[in-house]
C-alpha positions as CSV (number, residue, x, y, z in Angstrom):
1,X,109.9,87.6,118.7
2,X,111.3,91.2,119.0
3,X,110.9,93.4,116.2
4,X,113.4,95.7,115.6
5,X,112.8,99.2,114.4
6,X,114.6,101.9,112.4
7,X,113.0,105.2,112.6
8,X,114.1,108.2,110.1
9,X,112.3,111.2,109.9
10,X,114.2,114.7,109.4
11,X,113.0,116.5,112.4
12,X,114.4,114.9,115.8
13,X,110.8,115.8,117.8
14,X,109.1,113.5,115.4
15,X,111.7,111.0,116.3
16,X,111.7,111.0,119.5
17,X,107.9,111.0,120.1
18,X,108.2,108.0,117.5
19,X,110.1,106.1,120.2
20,X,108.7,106.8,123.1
21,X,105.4,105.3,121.4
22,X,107.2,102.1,120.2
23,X,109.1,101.9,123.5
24,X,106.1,100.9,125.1
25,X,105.6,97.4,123.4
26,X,107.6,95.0,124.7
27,X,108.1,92.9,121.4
28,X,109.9,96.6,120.0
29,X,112.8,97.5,120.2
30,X,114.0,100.8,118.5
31,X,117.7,100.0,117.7
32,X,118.8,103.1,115.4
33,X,117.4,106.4,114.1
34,X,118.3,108.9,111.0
35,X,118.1,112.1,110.2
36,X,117.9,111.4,106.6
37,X,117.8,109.1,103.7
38,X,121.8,108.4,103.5
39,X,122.4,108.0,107.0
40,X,119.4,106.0,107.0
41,X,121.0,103.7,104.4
42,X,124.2,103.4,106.7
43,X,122.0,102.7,109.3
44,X,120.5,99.9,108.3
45,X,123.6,98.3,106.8
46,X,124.7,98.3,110.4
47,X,121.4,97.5,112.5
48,X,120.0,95.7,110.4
49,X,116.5,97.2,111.3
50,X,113.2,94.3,110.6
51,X,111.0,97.4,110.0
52,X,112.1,101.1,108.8
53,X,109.4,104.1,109.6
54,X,110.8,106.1,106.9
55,X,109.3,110.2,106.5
56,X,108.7,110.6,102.9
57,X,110.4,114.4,102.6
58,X,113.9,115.1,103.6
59,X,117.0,116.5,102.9
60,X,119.1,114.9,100.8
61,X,118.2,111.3,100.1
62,X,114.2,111.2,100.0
63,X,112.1,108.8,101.1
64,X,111.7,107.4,97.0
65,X,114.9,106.9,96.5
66,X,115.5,105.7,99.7
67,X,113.1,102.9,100.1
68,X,114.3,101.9,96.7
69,X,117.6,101.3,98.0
70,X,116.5,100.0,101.1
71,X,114.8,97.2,99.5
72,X,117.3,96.1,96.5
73,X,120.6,97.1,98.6
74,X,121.6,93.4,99.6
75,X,120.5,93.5,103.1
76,X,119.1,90.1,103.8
77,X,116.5,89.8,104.7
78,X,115.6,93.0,103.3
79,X,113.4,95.5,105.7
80,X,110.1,96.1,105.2
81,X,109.2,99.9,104.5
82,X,106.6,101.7,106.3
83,X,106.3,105.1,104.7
84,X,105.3,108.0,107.3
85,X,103.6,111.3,105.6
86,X,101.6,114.6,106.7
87,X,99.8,114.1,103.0
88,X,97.3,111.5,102.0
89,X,97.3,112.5,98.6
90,X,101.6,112.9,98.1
91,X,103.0,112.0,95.2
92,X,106.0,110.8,96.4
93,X,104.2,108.5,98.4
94,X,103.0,106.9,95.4
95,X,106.9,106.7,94.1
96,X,107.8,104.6,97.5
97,X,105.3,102.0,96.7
98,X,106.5,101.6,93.6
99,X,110.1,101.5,94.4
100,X,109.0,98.5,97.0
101,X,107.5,100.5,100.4
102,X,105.1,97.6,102.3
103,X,102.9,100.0,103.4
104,X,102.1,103.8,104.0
105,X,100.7,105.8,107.2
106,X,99.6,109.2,107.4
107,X,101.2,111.3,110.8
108,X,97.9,112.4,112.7
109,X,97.2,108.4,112.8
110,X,96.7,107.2,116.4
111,X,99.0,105.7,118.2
112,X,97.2,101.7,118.1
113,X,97.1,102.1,114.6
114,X,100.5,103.0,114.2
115,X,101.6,99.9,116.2
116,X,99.3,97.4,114.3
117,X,100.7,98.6,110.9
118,X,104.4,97.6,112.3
119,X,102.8,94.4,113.4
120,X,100.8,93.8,110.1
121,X,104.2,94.9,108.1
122,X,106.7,92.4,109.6
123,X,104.0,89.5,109.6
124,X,104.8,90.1,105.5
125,X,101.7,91.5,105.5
126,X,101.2,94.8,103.0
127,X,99.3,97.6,105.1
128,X,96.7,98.6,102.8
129,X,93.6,101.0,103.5
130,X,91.3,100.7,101.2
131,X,89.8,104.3,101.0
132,X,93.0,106.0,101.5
133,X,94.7,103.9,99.4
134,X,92.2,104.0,96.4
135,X,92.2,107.9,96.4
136,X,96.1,108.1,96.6
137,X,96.3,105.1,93.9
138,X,93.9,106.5,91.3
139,X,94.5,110.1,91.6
140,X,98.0,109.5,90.3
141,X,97.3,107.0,87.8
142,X,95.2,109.7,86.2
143,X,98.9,111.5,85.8
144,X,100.4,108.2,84.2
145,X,100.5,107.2,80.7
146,X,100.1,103.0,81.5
147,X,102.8,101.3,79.5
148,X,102.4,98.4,77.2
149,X,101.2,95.7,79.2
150,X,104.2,93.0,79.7
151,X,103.6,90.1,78.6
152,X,103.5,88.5,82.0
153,X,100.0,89.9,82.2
154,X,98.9,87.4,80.0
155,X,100.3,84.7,81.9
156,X,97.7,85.0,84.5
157,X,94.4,82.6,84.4
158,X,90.9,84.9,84.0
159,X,90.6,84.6,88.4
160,X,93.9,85.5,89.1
161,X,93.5,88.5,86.9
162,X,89.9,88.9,88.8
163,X,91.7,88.4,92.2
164,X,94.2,91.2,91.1
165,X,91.1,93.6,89.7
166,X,89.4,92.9,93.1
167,X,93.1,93.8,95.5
168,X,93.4,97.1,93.0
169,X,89.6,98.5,93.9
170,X,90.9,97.9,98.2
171,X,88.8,94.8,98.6
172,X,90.4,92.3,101.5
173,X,91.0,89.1,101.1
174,X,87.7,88.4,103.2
175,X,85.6,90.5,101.2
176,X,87.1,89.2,97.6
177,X,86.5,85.4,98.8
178,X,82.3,86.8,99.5
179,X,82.8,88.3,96.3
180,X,83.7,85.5,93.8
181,X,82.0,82.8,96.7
182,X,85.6,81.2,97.4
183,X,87.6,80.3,100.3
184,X,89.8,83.2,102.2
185,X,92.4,80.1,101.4
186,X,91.7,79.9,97.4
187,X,91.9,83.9,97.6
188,X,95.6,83.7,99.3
189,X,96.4,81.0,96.8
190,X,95.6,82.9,93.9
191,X,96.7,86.1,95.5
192,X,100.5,84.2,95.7
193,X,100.3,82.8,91.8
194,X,99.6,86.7,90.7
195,X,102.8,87.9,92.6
196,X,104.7,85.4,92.2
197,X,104.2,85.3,87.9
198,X,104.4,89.3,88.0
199,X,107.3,89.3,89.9
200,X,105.6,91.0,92.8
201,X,106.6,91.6,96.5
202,X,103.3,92.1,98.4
203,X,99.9,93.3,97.4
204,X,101.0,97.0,97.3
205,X,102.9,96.3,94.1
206,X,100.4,94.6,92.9
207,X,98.0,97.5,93.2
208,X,100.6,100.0,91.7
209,X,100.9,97.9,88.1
210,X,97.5,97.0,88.4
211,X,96.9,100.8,87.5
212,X,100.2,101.7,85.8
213,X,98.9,98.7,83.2
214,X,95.8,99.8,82.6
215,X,94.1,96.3,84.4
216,X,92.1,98.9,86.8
217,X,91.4,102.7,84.9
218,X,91.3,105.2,87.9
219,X,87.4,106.1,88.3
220,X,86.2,102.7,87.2
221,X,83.3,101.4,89.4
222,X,84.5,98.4,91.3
């Protein structure tokens, strides 16, 4: 299966060292690029990209508003959202994942992990790193006031809201089923009930309310 890419970033060297890299697989195939978040959008409408490498900061659209639209704009199916940035700690990373990125990669990242985290991402797969990902998470929870948990919260059994405590500390699913002595398969199946009741896409979002709801307080030993 070919997986086509969409690749916008604001400065056209970025791009087209981007493409040269993916050019090289031969299950990729790079069919559209954009110098920002509104031609990005157009785009897409028009490719109709499987995966979009999107740079968090350009002129414009940005890569917030952007993935928001991406995702919720009617394109079926819609494209998953692999968020490029120079900052580990960026706040606006944090604002893609909430508006429904799959996944986020810093820039210095090599070049294999760059292509796994395309592969991982259109297998519907979230790409989470668990250190990164915990720092970036919980330093801007701190900046946050959690809303009123919804209601759906309470909707969840006491081991799917420990399966969603575990995916919001970075634990993988191998290393929650060691933790609660489970199957890998009972912590997908759980893992699926807790998106599907909150409403969730992939784990990411899961991870974002689990902090925004006050289910995991930044700083928290896990």
């Amino acid at each position: 299966m070919t997986i086509r890419l969409l690749i916008v970033d604001d400065q056209e060297l970025i791009r087209t060292g981007l493409r040269l890299i993916l050019e090289t697989q031969e299950d990729f195939e790079v069919v559209g690029e954009a110098a920002d978040g509104r031609e990005a959008l157009a785009r897409a409408e028009e490719v109709r990209p499987d995966v979009v490498l999107l740079d968090i900061r350009m002129p414009r659209m940005d890569g917030v508003e952007t993935t928001a639209r991406l995702t919720a704009d009617g394109l079926t199916p819609p494209p998953r959202v692999l968020i490029l940035t120079t900052f580990d700690l960026d706040e606006y990373v944090f604002g893609a994942l909430r508006a429904g990125a799959a996944g986020f990669l810093l820039k210095d990242a090599s070049r294999e992990r760059l292509i796994e985290a395309i592969r991982v991402l259109h297998a519907g797969d979230a790409l989470l790193s668990p250190s990164v990902t915990r720092r970036l998470v919980e330093a801007f929870a701190r900046r946050v006031v959690p809303p009123t948990p919804p209601g759906l919260l309470n909707t969840l059994t006491p081991r799917e809201r420990e399966v969603l405590v575990l995916v919001a500390r970075g634990l993988s699913n191998t290393e929650i089923a060691g933790r609660l002595v489970v199957t890998e398969a009972t912590v997908k199946s759980h893992l699926s009930a807790v998106l599907a009741k909150l409403g969730l896409r992939d784990r990411v979002q899961a991870v974002v309310l689990a902090y925004e709801n006050g289910v995991v307080v930044a700083g928290e030993p896990a």
